[in-house]
C-alpha positions as CSV (number, residue, x, y, z in Angstrom):
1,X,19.7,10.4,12.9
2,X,19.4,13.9,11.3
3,X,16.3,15.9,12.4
4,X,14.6,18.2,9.6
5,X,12.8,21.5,10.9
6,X,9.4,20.9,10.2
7,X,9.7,17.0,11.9
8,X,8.8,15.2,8.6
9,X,11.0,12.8,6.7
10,X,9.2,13.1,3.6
11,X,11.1,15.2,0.8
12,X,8.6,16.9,-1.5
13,X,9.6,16.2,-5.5
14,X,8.6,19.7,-5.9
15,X,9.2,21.8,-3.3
16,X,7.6,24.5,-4.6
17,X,4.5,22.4,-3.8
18,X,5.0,22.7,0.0
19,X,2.4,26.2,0.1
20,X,0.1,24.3,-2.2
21,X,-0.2,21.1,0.5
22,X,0.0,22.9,3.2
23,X,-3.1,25.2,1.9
24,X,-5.2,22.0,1.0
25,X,-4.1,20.5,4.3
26,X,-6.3,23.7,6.1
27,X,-8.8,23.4,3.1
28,X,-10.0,19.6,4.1
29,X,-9.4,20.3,7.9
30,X,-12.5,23.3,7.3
31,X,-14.5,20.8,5.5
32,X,-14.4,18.1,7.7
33,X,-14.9,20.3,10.7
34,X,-11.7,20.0,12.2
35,X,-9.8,23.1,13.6
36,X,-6.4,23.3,13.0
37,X,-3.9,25.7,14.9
38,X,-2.6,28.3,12.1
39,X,1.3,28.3,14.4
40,X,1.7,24.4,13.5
41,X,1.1,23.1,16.5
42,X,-1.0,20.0,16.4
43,X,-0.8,18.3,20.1
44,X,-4.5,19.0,20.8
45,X,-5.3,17.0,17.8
46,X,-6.5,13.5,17.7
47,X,-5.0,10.6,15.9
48,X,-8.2,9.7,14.6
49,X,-7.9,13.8,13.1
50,X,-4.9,13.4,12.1
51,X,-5.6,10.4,9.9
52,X,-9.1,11.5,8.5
53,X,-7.6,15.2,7.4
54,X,-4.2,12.6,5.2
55,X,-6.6,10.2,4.1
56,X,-8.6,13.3,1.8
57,X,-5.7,15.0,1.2
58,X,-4.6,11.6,-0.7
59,X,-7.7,11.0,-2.1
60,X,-8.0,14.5,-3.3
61,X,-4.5,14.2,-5.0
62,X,-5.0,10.2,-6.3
63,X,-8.3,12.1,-7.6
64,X,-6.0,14.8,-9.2
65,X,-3.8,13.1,-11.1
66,X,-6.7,10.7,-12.1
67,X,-8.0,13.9,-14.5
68,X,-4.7,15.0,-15.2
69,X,-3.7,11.6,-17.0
70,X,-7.3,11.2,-18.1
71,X,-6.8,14.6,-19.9
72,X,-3.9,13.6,-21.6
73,X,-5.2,10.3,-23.0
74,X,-8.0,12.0,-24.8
């Protein structure tokens, strides 16, 4: 099995959109409370952490693209 850089298997449609993520990613960390190590390293994180900081980042995005097709229905 091939193993990517950055440890994820998930290919980004737009890879341009990898600073964008990776900036809201820090952006609901700070809101939640949760520091985040700025050299990538997340061992001292807990799961629980993990899963609360990707839980808002998809709500955020499902939220999003709500507006985005609202705005194009109107």
């Amino acid at each position: 099995m091939a193993q990517n850089n950055n440890r994820s298997s998930n290919q980004l449609v737009v890879p341009q959109a990898n600073a964008a993520l990776d900036q809201l990613k820090y952006e609901v960390a700070q809101e939640l409370g949760i520091t985040l190590s700025q050299d990538g390293y997340y061992g001292n994180l807990l799961t629980k952490e993990a899963g609360t900081i990707g839980g808002n980042i998809t709500r955020r995005l499902v939220q999003i693209a709500e507006q985005s097709l609202a705005g194009q229905f109107k």
